[in-house]
Residue, then its C-alpha position, 0 to 999 in steps of 0.5 A: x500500500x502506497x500513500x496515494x491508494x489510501x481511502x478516500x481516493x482523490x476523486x472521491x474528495x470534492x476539491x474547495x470552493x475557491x472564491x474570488x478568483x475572477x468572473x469565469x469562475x462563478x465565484x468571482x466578485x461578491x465571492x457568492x455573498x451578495x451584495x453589501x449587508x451584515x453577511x457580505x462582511x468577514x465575520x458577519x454571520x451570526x449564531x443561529x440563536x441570535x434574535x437581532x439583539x431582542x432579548x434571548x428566549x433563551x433568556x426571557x423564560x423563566x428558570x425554574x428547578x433545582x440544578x446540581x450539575x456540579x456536583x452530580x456524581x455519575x456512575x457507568x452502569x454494568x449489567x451483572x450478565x456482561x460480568x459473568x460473561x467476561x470474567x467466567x471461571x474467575x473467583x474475584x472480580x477487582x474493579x481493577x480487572x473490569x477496567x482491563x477488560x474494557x467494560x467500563x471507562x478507566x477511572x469512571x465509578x461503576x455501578x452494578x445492576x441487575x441485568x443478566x444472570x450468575x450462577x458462580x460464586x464470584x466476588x464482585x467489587x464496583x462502586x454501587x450494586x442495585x438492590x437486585x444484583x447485590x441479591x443475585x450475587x448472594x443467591x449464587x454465592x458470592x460476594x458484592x464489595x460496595x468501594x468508597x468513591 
């Protein structure tokens, strides 16, 4: 392979509009903005929810409600059956080894729930359990160690 066979080929990839490059190129004089106003100017054009200077509806309705997204704390969920899966004939299960397997983001707080099934005994350590996988880890034997985080 040769860097002229990589994809997207050459003629598959549309050349750039070049204005203002005379008449006979269709894009010549106004360069395809017109004639004069706001938008004919370099850095004329406006984000879309801009109003003309009336007031945002972004900010004339009111603002109701409790907002905490500074300090919500999120959880990646784990479905108890993608553990059983990954890790079957393992005995302990550390929030290390899911990390390694790609189940979760590294670094990111787990929680664990209840889809899927176990059958074997495994200790399972994660940031949360729901209520029903912490139980269906019990009922097969095994262990839900709940970490500080």
């Amino acid at each position: 392979m040769r860097l002229h066979e990589l994809y997207p080929y050459p003629e598959e990839s549309r050349d750039r509009k070049r204005v203002g490059r005379g008449h006979a190129s269709g894009q010549g004089g106004t360069s395809g903005k017109g004639h004069k106003g706001q938008n004919a100017r370099s850095g004329g054009s406006r984000p879309a929810r801009f109003e003309g200077g009336q007031m945002p509806l972004a900010r004339r309705l009111p603002k109701r409600g409790f907002k905490n997204a500074l300090f919500r704390v999120i959880y990646q969920p784990l479905a108890l059956g993608r553990i059983a899966e990954a890790f079957e004939g393992q005995a302990e299960v550390s929030l290390e080894d899911i990390y390694a397997k790609g189940l979760v983001r590294r670094g990111a707080l787990v929680k664990v729930l209840a889809d899927g099934e176990i059958k074997a005994a495994v200790t399972v350590e994660a940031h949360r359990f729901s209520k029903s996988a912490a139980d269906k880890i019990a009922a097969a034997g095994g262990t839900a160690k709940a970490l500080e985080g």
